[in-house]
C-alpha atoms as one frame of an Amber mdcrd trajectory, in Angstrom:
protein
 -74.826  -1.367  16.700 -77.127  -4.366  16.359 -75.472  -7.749  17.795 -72.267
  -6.397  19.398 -71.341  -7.632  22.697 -68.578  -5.251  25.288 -65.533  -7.548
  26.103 -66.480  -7.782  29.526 -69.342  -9.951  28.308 -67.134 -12.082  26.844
 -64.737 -12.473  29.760 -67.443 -13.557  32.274 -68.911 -16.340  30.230 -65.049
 -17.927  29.576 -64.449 -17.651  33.478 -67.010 -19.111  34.313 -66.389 -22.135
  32.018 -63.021 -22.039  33.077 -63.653 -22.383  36.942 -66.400 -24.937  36.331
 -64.195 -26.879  33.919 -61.390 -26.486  36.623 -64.036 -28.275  39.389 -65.026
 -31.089  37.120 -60.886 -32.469  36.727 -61.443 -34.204  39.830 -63.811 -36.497
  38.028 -60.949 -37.736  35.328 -59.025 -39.421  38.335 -61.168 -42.683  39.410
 -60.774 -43.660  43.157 -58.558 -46.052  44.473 -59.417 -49.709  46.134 -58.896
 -49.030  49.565 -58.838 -49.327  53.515 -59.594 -47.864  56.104 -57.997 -48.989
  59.457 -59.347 -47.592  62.839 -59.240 -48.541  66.553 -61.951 -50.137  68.448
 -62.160 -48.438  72.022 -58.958 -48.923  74.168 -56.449 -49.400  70.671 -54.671
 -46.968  68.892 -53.354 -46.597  65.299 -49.997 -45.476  65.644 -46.816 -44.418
  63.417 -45.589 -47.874  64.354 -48.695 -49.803  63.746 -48.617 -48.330  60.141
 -44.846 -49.381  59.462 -45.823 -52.953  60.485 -48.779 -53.589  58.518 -46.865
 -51.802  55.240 -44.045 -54.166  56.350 -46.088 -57.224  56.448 -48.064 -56.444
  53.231 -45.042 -55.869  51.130 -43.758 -59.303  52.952 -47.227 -61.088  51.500
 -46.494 -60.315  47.797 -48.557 -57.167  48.147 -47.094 -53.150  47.478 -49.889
 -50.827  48.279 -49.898 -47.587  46.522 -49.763 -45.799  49.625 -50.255 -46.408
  53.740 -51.246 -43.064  55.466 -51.913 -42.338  58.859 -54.212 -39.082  59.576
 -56.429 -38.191  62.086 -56.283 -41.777  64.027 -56.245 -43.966  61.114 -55.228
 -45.721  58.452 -55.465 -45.315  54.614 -53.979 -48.025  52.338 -54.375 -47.601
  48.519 -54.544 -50.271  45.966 -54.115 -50.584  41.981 -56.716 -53.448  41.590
 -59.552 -54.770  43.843 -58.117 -57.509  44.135 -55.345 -56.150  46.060 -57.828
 -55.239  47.981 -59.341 -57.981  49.028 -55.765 -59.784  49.958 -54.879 -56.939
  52.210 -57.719 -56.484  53.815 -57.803 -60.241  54.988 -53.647 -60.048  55.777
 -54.693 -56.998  57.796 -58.090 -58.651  60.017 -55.339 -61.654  60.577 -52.402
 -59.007  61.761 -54.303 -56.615  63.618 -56.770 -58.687  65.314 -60.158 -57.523
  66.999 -58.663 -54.533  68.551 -58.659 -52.978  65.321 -61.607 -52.143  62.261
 -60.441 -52.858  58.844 -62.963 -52.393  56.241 -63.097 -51.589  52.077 -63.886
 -48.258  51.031 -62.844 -46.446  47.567 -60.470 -43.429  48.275 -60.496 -40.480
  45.883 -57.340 -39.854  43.830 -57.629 -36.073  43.668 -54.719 -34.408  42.955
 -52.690 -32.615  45.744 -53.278 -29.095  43.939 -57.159 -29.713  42.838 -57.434
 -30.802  46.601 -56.041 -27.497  47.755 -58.598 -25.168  45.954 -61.341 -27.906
  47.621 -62.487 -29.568  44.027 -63.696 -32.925  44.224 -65.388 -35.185  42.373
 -69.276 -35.743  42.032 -70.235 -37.774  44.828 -71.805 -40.995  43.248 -74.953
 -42.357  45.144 -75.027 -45.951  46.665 -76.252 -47.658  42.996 -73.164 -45.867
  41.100 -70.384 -46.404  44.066 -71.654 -49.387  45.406 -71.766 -49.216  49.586
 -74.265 -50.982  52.272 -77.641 -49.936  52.861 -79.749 -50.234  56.067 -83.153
 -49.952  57.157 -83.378 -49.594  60.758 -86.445 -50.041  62.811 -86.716 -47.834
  66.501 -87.914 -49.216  69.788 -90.572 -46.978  70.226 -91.350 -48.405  73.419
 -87.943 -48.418  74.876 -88.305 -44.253  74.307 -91.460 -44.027  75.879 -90.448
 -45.833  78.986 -87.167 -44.248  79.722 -88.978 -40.843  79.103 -91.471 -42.459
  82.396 -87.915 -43.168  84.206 -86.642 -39.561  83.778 -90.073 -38.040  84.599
 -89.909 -39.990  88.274 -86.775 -39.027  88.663 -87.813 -35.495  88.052 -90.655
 -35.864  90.391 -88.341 -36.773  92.955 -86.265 -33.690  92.467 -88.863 -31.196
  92.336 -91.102 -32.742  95.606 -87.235 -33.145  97.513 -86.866 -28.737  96.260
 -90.298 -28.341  97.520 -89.956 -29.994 100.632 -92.667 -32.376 100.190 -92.900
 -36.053 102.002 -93.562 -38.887  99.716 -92.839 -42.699 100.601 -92.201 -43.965
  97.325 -91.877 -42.537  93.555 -92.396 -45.781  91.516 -92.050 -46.083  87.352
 -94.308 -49.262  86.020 -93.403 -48.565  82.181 -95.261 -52.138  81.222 -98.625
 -50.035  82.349 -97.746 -46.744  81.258 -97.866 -44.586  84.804 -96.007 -43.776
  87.787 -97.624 -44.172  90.957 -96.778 -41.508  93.569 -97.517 -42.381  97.387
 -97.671 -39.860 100.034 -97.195 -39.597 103.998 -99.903 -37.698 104.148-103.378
 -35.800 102.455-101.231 -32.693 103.228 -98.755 -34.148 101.194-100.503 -34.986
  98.826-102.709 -31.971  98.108 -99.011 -29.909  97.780 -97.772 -31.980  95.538
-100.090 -31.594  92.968 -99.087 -28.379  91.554 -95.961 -29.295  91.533 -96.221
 -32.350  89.344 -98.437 -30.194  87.161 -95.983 -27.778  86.980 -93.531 -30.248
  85.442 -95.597 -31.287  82.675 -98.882 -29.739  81.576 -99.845 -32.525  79.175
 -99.750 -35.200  82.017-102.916 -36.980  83.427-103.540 -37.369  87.237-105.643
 -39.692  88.127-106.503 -41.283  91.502-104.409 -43.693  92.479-105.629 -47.649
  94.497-105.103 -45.907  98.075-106.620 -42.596  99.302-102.711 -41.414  99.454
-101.616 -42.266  96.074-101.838 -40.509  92.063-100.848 -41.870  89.126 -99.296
 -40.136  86.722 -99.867 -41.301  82.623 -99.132 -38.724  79.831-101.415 -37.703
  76.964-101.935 -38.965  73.423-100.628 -35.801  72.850 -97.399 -36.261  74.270
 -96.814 -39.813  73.541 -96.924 -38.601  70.238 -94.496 -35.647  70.489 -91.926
 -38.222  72.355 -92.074 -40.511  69.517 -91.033 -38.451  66.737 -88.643 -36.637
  69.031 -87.280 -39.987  69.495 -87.126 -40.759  65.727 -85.469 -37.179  64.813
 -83.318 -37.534  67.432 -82.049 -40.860  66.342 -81.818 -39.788  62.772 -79.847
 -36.781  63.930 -77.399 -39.064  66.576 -76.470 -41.493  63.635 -75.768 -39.003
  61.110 -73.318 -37.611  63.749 -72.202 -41.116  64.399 -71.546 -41.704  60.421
 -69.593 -38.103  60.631 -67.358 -39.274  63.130 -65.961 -42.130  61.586 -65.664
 -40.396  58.480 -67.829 -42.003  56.074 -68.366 -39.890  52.883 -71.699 -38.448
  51.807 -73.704 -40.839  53.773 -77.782 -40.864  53.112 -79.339 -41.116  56.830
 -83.412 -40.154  56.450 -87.076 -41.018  57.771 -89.086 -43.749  56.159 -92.446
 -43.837  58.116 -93.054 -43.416  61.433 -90.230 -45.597  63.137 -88.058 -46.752
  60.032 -84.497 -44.915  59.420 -82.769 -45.836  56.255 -79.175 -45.767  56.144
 -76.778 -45.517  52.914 -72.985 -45.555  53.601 -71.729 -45.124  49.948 -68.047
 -46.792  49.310 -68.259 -48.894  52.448 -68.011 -52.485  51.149 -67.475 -53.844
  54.845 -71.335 -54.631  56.941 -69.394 -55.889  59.665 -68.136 -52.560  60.121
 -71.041 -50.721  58.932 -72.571 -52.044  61.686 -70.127 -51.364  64.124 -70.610
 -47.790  63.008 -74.093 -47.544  63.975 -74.249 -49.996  67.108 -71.357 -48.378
  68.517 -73.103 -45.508  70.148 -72.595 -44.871  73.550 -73.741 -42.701  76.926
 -73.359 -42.147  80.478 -74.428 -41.846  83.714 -73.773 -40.194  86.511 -74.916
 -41.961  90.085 -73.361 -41.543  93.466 -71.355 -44.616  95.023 -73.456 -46.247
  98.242 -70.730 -46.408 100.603 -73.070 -47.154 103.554 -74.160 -50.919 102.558
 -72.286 -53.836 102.627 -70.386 -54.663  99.803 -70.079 -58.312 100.836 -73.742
 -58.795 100.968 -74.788 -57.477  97.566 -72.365 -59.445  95.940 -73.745 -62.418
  97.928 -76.899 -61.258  96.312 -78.799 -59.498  99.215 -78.813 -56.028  97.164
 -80.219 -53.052  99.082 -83.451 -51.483  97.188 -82.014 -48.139  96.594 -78.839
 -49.544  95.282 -77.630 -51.644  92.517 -74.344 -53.534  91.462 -71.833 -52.467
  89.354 -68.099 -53.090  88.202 -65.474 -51.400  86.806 -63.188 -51.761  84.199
 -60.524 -53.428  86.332 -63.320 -56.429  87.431 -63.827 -54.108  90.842 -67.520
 -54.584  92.229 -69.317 -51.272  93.165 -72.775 -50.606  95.028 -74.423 -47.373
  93.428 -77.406 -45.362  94.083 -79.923 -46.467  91.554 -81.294 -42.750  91.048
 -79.084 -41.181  88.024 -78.071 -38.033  88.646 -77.401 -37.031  85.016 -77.471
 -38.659  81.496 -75.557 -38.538  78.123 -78.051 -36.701  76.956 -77.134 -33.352
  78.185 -73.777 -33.709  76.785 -73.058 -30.657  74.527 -69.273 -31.307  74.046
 -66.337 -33.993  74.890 -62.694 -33.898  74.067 -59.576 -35.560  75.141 -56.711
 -34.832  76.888 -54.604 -35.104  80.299 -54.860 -33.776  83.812 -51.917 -32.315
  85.544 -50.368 -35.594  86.174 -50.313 -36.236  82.744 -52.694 -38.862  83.099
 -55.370 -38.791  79.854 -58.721 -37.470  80.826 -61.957 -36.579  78.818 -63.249
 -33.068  79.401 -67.046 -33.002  79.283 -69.334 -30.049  78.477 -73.132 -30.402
  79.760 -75.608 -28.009  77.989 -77.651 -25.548  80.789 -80.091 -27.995  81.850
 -77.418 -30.642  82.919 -75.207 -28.231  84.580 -78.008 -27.220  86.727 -78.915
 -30.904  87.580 -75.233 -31.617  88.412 -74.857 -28.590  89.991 -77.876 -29.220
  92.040 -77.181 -33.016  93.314 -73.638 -31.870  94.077 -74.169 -29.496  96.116
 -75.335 -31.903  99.091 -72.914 -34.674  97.911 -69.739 -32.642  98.428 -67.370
 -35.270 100.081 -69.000 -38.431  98.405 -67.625 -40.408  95.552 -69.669 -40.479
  92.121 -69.547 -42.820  89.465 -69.572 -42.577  85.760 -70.732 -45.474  84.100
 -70.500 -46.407  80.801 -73.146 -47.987  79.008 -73.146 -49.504  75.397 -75.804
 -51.470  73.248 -74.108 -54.331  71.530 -75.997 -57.063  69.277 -76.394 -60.232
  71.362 -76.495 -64.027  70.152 -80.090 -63.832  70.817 -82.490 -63.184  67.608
 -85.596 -62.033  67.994 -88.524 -63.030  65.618 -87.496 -61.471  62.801 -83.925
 -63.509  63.014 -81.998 -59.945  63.947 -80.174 -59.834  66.797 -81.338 -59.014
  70.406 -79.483 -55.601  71.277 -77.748 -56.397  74.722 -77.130 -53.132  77.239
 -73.893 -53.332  78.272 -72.639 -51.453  81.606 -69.387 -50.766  83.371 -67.915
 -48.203  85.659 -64.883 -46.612  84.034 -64.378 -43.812  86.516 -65.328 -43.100
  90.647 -63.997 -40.468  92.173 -64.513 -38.255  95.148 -66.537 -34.856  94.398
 -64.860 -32.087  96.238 -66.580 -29.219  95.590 -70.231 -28.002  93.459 -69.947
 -29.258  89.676 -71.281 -26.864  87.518 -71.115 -27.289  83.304 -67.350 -28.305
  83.067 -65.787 -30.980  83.982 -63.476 -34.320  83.621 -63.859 -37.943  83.529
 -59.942 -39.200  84.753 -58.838 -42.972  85.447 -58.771 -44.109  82.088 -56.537
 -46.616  80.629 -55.026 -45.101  77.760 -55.016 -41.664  75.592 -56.758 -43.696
  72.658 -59.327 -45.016  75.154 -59.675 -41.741  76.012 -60.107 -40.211  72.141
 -62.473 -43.009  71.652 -64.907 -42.246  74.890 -64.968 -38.834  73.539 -65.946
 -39.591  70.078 -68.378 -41.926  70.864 -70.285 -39.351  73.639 -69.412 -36.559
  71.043 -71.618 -38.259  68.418 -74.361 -38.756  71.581 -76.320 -41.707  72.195
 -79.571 -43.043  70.764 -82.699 -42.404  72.665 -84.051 -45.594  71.675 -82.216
 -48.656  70.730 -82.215 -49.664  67.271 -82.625 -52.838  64.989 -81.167 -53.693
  61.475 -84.613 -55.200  60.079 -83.342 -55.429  55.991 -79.475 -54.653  54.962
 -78.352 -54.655  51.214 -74.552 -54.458  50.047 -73.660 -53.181  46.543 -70.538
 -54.015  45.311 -68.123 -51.770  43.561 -68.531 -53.725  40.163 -72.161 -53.132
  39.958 -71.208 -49.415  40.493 -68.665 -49.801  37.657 -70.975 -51.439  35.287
 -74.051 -48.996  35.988 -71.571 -46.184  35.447 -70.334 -47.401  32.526 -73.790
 -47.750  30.652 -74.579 -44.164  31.654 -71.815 -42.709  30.168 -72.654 -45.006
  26.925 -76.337 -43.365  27.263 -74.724 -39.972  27.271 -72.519 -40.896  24.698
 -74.621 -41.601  22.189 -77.026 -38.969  23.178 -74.721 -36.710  22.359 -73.593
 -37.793  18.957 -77.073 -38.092  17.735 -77.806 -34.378  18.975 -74.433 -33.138
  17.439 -74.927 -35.166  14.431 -78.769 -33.372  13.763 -77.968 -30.399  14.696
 -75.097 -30.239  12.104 -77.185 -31.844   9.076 -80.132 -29.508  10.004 -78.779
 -26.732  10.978 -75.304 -26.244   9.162 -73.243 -23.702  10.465 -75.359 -22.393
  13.341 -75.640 -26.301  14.422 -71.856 -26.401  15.244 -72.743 -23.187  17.574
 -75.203 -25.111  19.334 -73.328 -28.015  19.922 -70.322 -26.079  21.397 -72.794
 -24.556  23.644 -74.001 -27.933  24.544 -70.501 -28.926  25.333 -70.046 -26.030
  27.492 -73.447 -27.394  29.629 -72.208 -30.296  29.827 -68.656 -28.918  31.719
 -71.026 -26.482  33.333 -73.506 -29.317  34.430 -70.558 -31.410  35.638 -68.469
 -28.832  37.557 -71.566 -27.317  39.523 -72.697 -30.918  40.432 -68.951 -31.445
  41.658 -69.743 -28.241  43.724 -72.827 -28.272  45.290 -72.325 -29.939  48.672
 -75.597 -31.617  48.806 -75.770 -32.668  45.477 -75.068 -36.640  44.886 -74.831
 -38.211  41.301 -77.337 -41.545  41.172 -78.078 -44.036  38.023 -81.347 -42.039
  37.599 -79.193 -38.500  38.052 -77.296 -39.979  34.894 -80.803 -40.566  33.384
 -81.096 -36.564  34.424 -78.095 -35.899  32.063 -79.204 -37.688  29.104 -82.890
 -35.620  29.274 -80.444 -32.718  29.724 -78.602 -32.673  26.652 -81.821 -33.385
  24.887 -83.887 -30.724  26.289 -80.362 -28.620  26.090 -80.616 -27.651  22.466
 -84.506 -27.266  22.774 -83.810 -23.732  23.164 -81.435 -24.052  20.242 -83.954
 -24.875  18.127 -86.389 -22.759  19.134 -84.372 -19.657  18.304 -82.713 -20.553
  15.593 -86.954 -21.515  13.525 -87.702 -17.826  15.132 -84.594 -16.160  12.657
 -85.362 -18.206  10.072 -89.483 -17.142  10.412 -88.096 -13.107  10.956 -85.870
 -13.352   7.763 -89.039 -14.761   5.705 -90.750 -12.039   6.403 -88.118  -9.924
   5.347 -85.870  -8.326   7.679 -82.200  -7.692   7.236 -79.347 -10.828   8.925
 -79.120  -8.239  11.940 -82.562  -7.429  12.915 -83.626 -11.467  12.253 -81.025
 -12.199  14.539 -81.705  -9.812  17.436 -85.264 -10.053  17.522 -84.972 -13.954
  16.958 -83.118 -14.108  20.493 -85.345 -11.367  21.784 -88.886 -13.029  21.014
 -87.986 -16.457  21.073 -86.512 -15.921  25.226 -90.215 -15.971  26.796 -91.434
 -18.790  25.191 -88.079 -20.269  26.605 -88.668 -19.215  29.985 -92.009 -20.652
  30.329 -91.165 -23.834  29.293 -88.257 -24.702  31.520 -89.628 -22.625  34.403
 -92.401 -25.262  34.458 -89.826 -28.144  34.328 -88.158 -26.440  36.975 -90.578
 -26.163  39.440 -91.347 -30.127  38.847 -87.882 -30.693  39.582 -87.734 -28.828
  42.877 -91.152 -30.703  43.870 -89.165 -34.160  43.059 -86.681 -32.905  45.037
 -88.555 -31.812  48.092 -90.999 -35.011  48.152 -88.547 -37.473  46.433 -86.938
 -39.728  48.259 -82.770 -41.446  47.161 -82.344 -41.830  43.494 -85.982 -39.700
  43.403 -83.606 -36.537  44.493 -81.041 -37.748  42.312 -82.529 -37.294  39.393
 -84.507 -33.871  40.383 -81.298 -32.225  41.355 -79.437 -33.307  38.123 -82.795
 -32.223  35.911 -82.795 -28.989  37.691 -79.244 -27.933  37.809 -79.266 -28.952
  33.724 -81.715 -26.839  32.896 -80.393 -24.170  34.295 -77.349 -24.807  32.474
 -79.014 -25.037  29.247 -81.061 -22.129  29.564 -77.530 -20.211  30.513 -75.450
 -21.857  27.370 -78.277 -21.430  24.890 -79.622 -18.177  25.647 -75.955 -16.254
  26.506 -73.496 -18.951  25.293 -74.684 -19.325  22.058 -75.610 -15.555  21.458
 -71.923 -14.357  22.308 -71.082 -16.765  19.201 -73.261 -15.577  16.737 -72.361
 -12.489  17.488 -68.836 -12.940  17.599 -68.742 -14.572  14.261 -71.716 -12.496
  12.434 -72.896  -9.841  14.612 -72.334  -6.395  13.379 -71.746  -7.689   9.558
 -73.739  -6.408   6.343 -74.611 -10.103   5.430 -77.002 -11.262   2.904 -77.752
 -14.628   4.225 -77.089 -16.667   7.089 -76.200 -20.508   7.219 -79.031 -21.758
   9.062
């Protein structure tokens, strides 16, 4: 029979609505005010630490909604913002510079819609207000520590080979290292070898007859640039991960510009802490043969240079590294057998063959790991940002007793939270070139408010006027279409709520409102094709079923088109350009879906099947 749907049919269609409708709830339950407490390196945030600070804020006038402590830190909840805003200066004055306080928006979720993993849309930087950065990369700072690591490769591979050299030296301000040799022997063996470490490199003569210098191609200036960019892009987003920060934006703009969105953070002086704070090592063997006395007196020997360690003690190491941060696959925390806390590195196969390699003649020696941090200075460069200051200390020397290989610990340190922290920090990796804020922007939650606020007007009324047509024009079968339209809009919400990547902007909300508009397009379209197939004279059931049938391609072609603009928006588009692609596309998917199947279940279900003379359309 004509129009008559199995139950099945039915079934799927309302479960569907009912699991989408189940993962849009989140969004009825705004976010709370709040902040987030965590420890610089060498604090903790402990059971205690939360008791005082709930203790002092109730003391101040001020009863938080909640103080948690998970995962290291603290989360205190707020009715009003401007609860907010007292805590979180009663908090900076309690807890002092050992700890980062800074205002975020926590989502109120409910414990049993946070079980099944249903959330709320996450709102872009214009809707939840946040920071935004755009960060500029030393370009030049990569290229000449990639010329440091290549001598020190050169000097590996020529000590393997057994070839003499007198001196490997780096001159990054000209671009080359300049190789000098014992001997034209010497010489002449060594230049495979160099090859062999880097076809794109150019050898050139050097100013004696037993010299080369080494430059590197166009080629591979190039390649070490945007390996330096992606890099950086990819060491910051695992930075932002670390601390926690929700849906953060971190993407390429140009050639040595990163842009940086941290929606809900309200706090730059910690937004900046979050990207500055990036940190590596180094691995170099202690100089126990020169006089400790004398370098600190300031006649340093050339191989060597001077360090100290965390405790203020001076140390004399070997100026060639032995290993970087770089080759750091993995770091956690935890204690040796004297219960002392440790961090347990993992080096990926390349390091563990350079450790392995340079321990294997060091067996007996001590070797140092040294710690080194760029912090923003009180000088300013031209542009009036600050001067990013490398900052170096040994936090760990200790003697090697047998071959390294991939595994192993960094002991001595002060504390288990130190400990935790060191591991974060080399677990999010460190950047290959140093970084500068060159433009930073700070929305505030209001603004958020008040932009959401007129979308959902925009909707609003977008909505009534499409109800309120479709009911005067098209009576009976109008109220069909705006129930479907309903349903797209639960579907539209729930699936956006979903989708990990997906991220609701002001110009996603603009998405929404061309949604419901284009939404009952299809409506409209079908419901002129039964009215044109019972003018010509066919019975209520065959002007129904061939209405659907005929009307479906011209459907298709239309929002297939749309489509495949909105997936070009979304692959070329950049921020609130995505925003609105992935809202466009999702809806008319949705549409097509709830016009198409949604509102042909109806019709069916109320006058499929019937021997009706007329239809109220």
């Amino acid at each position: 029979m004509l129009n008559k749907n199995p139950a099945w049919r039915y079934l799927a269609v309302i479960g569907m609505l009912l699991l989408t409708l189940l993962y849009a709830l989140p969004n009825l339950y705004p976010a709370d005010p709040a902040l987030n407490i965590s420890a610089s390196r060498g604090a903790s945030v402990t059971e205690q630490v939360r008791l005082q600070l709930a203790e002092r804020l109730n003391n101040d006038g001020i009863t938080p909604k909640s103080v948690l402590l998970a995962d290291g830190k603290l989360l205190a909840r707020f009715d009003s913002a401007e609860q907010q805003l007292q805590a979180r200066d009663i908090a900076k004055a309690f807890l002092g510079a050992d700890y980062i306080t800074a205002l975020s928006l926590a989502p109120a979720t409910p414990g049993w819609l946070a079980a099944i993993g249903a959330t709320p849309m996450k709102l872009g930087l214009d809707l939840r207000g946040g920071v935004h950065f755009l960060l500029a990369v030393d370009m030049q700072a990569a290229l000449d520590k990639h010329l440091n690591d290549l001598s020190g490769q050169f000097r590996s591979e020529l000590r393997q080979a057994q070839i003499r050299y007198r001196s490997i030296q780096a001159e990054p301000a000209s671009g080359h290292i300049q190789l000098n040799f014992r001997s034209a022997a010497d010489l002449a063996a060594a230049l495979p070898v160099i090859t062999k470490t880097d076809a794109q490199l150019i050898i050139n003569d050097g100013p004696s007859p037993l010299s080369l210098l080494v430059s590197m191609s166009e080629q591979r200036l190039i390649e070490i640039r945007e390996y330096a960019l992606e890099q950086n892009i990819t060491i910051i987003r695992n930075r932002v991960n670390e601390i926690g920060v929700a849906e953060p934006l971190v993407q390429r703009q140009g050639a040595d510009r990163i842009v940086v969105q941290l929606p809900g953070v309200q706090d730059t002086a910690q937004a900046k802490e979050i990207l500055s704070a990036t940190a590596t090592l180094e691995f170099r063997l202690v100089d126990s043969d020169s006089d400790i006395n004398a370098a600190l007196a300031g006649r340093l020997p050339g191989g060597s240079e001077l360090f100290y360690s965390t405790d203020g003690r001076p140390l004399l190491l070997e100026k060639r590294v032995i290993l970087t941060g770089d080759h750091i696959s993995g770091a956690t925390s935890g204690y040796d057998e004297y219960s002392q806390p440790q961090v347990n590195i993992k080096l990926d196969t390349a390091g563990g063959n350079l450790l392995s390699a340079a321990s294997k003649d060091a067996v007996g020696r001590r070797m140092a790991s040294v710690f080194i941090e760029y912090k923003p200075g009180s000088e300013l460069a031209a542009d009036g940002t600050p001067v990013l200051v490398k900052q170096q200390e040994v936090i760990n020397d200790a003697t090697i007793q047998m071959r390294l290989g991939r595994d192993f610990a960094i002991t001595g340190l002060h504390s288990p939270a130190e400990a935790q922290n060191l591991a974060t920090l080399l677990r999010a990796g460190a950047l290959l070139a140093p970084i500068q804020i060159i433009e930073e922007r700070t929305i505030g939650p209001s603004l958020g408010k008040e932009n959401i606020k007129l979308g959902v007007t925009a909707i609003q009324w977008g909505m009534v006027a499409v109800v309120l047509f479709m009911l005067v024009y098209y009576k009976a079968f109008g109220l069909v279409a705006n129930i479907a339209l309903g349903a797209n809009l639960v579907l539209l919400t729930g699936i956006l709520s979903m989708v990990p990547g997906a991220t609701l902007t002001l110009p996603g909300m603009a998405g929404i409102v061309l949604t419901i508009g284009m939404a009952v397009d299809a409506n409209v379209l079908i419901f002129e094709r039964i009215r044109e197939e019972l003018a010509e004279g066919r019975s209520v059931q065959q002007a129904i079923h061939h209405g659907y049938d005929r009307a479906f391609a011209t459907i298709a072609d239309s929002n297939i088109t749309t489509l495949l603009v909105a997936l070009i928006l979304f692959g070329v588009g950049t921020g609130p350009v995505k925003g609105f692609a992935i809202t466009l596309a999702i809806g008319i998917i949705t549409s097509i879906f709830t016009a198409v199947v949604g509102t042909r279940l109806l019709v069916n279900l109320i006058w499929g099947g019937r021997r009706l003379q007329s239809l109220p359309l």
